[in-house]
Each structure stands twice: as structure tokens, then as C-alpha cells.
Steps between C-alpha positions, in 0.01 A plus 500: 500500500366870540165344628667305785721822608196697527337198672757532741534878478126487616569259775766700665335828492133342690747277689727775707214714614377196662789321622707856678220547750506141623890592615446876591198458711669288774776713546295826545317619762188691389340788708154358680290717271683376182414132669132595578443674146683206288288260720143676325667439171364126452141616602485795216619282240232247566281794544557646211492153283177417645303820477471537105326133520287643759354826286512241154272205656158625294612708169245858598421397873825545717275454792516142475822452548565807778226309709731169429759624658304667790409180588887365492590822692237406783538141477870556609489737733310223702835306412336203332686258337645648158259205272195642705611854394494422134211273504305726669609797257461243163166406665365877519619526153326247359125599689572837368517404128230188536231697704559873504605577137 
């Protein structure tokens, strides 16, 4: 019995944070640089989950992987097609390790 009310003890306490925004955030009207800042906040998380796989590609050679996502960097500032963007950065990758190392 303890198990299951700290099962459900757990489930509250992730479930609240999550669920009290969904209500608050339609009834309050943000600043425009609170709205400009917390629309940046999706692009540094998937910065900052991507960029340790960048510099850990080749164990000793970060290069590697910084020229990796160089390539995805260019690739989409020419707006291509997201699969071309990660093709084109996997592809770099992988001439990198087979030819150059």
C-alpha cells in the first residue's frame, strides 16, 4: 500500500507543474518581450540537446562533428527541406570518418 501512495504521491507532484500552466496561460496576458523571449525557449533546448552529440561524434577529434553541424547550419539557412538538412549533415559525417580520419 505505501508503494502505490508514493506512486501516486509521485504522480501528483510531476502532474501539477504541468497541468496549472495549461489554465494560467490563457487567462494572462504576457508583456511582448516575455512572448518574444519564451518563443527562443524551444530553439535552446534543442540547441543545447543537440550540441554535446555534435563535440562527441569522434572520441579525440571534435572537429568531426563541429563540421557536421556546419553543414546542417548552412544547409538550412538555404531553407532546405529538414531530411536534406540531416542527410546532408549524416553524409559529411560519414566522409569525414571513412576518408579523412
Amino acid at each position: 500500500m505505501i508503494v502505490f501512495l508514493l506512486v501516486l504521491g509521485m504522480c501528483l507532484v510531476t502532474m501539477i507543474p504541468r497541468i496549472l500552466p495549461v489554465f494560467i496561460v490563457d487567462r494572462v496576458q504576457f508583456p511582448n518581450w516575455v512572448t518574444s523571449w519564451l518563443k527562443g525557449v524551444p530553439y535552446a533546448a534543442l540547441g543545447a540537446l543537440i550540441f554535446p552529440g555534435i563535440l562527441s561524434v569522434e572520441k579525440g577529434n571534435m572537429s568531426v562533428g563541429l563540421i557536421g553541424g556546419i553543414v546542417a547550419i548552412i544547409l538550412s539557412i538555404f531553407r532546405l527541406h529538414i531530411i536534406f538538412v540531416v542527410f546532408g549533415s549524416i553524409g559529411t559525417v560519414l566522409i569525414m570518418k571513412l576518408y579523412f580520419i
